[in-house]
C-alpha positions in Angstrom: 0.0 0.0 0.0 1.5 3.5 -0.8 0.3 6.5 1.2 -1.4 8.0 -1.9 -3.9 5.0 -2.0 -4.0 5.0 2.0 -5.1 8.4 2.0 -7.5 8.1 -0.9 -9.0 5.5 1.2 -9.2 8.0 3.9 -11.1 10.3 1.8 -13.6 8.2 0.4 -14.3 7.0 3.8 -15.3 10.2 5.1 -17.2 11.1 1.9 -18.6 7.9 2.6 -19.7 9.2 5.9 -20.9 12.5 4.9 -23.0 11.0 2.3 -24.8 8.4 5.0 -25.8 11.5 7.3 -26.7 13.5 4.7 -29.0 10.5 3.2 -30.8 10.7 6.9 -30.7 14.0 6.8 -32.9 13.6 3.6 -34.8 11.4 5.7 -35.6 14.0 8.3 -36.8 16.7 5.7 -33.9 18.7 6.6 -33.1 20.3 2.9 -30.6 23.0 4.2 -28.3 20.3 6.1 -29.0 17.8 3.1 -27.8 20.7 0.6 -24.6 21.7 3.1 -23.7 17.8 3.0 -23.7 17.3 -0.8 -21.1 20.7 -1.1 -18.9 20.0 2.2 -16.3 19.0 2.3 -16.5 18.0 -1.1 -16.1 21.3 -2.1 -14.9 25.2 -0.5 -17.7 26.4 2.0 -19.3 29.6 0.8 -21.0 30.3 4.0 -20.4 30.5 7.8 -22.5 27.7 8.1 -20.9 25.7 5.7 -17.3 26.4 6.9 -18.4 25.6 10.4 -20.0 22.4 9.2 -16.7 21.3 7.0 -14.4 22.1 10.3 -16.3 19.9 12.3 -16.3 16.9 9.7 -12.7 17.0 9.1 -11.9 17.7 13.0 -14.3 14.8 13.7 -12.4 12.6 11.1 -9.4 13.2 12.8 -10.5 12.1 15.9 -12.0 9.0 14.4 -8.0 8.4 12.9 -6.6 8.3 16.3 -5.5 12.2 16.4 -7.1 13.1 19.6 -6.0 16.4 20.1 -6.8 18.6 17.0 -7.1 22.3 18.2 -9.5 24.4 16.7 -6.6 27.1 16.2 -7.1 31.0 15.8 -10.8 30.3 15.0 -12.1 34.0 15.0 -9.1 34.4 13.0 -9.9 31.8 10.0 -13.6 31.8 10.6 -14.2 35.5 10.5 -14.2 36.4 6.7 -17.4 33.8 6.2 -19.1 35.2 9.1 -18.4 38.8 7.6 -19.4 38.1 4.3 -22.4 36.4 5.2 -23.6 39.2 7.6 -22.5 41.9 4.7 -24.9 39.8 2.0 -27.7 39.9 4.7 -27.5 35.6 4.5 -26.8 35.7 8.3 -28.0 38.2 11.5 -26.0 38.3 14.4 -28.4 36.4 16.5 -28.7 33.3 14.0 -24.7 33.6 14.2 -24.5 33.5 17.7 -27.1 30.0 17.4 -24.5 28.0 15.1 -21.9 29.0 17.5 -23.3 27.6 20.4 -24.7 24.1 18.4 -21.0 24.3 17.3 -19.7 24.2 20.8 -22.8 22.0 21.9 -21.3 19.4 19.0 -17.9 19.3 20.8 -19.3 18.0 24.3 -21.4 15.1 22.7 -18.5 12.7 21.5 -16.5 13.2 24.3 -17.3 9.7 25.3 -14.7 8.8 22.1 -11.8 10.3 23.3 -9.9 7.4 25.0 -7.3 9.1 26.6 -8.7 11.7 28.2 -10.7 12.5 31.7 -14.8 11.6 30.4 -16.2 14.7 29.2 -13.2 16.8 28.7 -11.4 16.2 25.0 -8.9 18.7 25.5 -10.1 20.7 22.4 -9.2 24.4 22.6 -9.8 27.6 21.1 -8.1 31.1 20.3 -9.4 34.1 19.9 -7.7 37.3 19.7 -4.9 38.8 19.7 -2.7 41.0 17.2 -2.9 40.1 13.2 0.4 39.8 11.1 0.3 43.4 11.0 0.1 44.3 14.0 -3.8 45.2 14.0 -6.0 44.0 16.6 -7.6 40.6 15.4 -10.3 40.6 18.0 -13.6 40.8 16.4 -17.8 39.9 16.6 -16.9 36.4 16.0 -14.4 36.7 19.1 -17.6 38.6 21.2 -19.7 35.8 19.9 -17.9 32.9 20.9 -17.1 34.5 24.6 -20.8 35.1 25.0 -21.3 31.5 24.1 -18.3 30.4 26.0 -19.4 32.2 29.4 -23.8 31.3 28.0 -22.9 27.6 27.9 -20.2 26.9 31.1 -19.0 23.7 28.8 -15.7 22.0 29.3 -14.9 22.5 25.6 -13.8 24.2 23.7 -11.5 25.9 26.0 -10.6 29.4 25.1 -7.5 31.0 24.8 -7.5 34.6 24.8 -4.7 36.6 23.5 -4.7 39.8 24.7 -2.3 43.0 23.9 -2.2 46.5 25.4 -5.2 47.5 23.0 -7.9 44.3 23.7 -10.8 45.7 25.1 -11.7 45.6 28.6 -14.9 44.0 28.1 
């Protein structure tokens, strides 16, 4: 076996995947996680919705491969231009926003019970927000606010957040 047709296998296996939930999805009547399903991770989100659903299929797929600790990185950082261009388009209000980011936290605290080596109900997953961009502008934004309100909202184990804070992060 050569690692090209390992990780081939890899993929199909978690189109595989994708496919079976988006089948029950179907099932369900739910059309808009049915249509999210058939693009991601197939293809490039297009939406904040979609980007959050394609993290957490590929984080998830990870976890399922025996890589544990995935972090979700400088998440306002990464996540931030979907959430912009979505609220710019009028697609997505703040408050509906603020509702994917808590399922989105939600979804990290209900497969804890796969993690096997970690403390039951903690998988270690963490977050950063904040901080100072390559330039040296402030990267704190309303996806930052967002996911501290949801943080603080929720009390949950995970994600954890890191904050990265410089002289000008505000107060608040």
């Amino acid at each position: 076996d050569t690692l090209d047709s390992y990780g081939q296998r890899e993929i199909d296996a978690i189109l595989y995947l994708v496919s079976k939930y988006r089948d029950e999805a179907l099932k369900q009547q739910n059309t808009e996680l049915a249509e999210i399903l058939e693009r991601v991770p197939r293809q490039s989100p297009r939406t904040f919705r979609e980007a959050l659903q394609f993290f957490r299929i590929i984080h998830f797929a990870c976890i399922l491969d025996g890589c544990h600790h995935v972090t979700l990185g400088r998440f306002d950082k990464y996540m931030y231009p979907y959430y912009k261009a979505d609220i710019n388009y009028g697609k997505l209000t703040e408050d509906k926003a603020y509702d994917l980011i808590r399922e989105f936290f939600l979804s990290f605290n209900k497969d804890s019970d796969i993690y096997s080596c970690v403390q039951l109900g903690d998988n270690g997953q963490s977050m950063v927000l904040g901080g100072l961009n390559e330039d040296g502008s402030d990267s704190y934004n309303k996806l930052s606010e967002l996911c501290l309100k949801a943080c603080l909202e929720l009390k949950l184990i995970d994600p954890k957040i890191n904050l990265r804070v410089h002289k000008g992060t505000p107060l608040e």
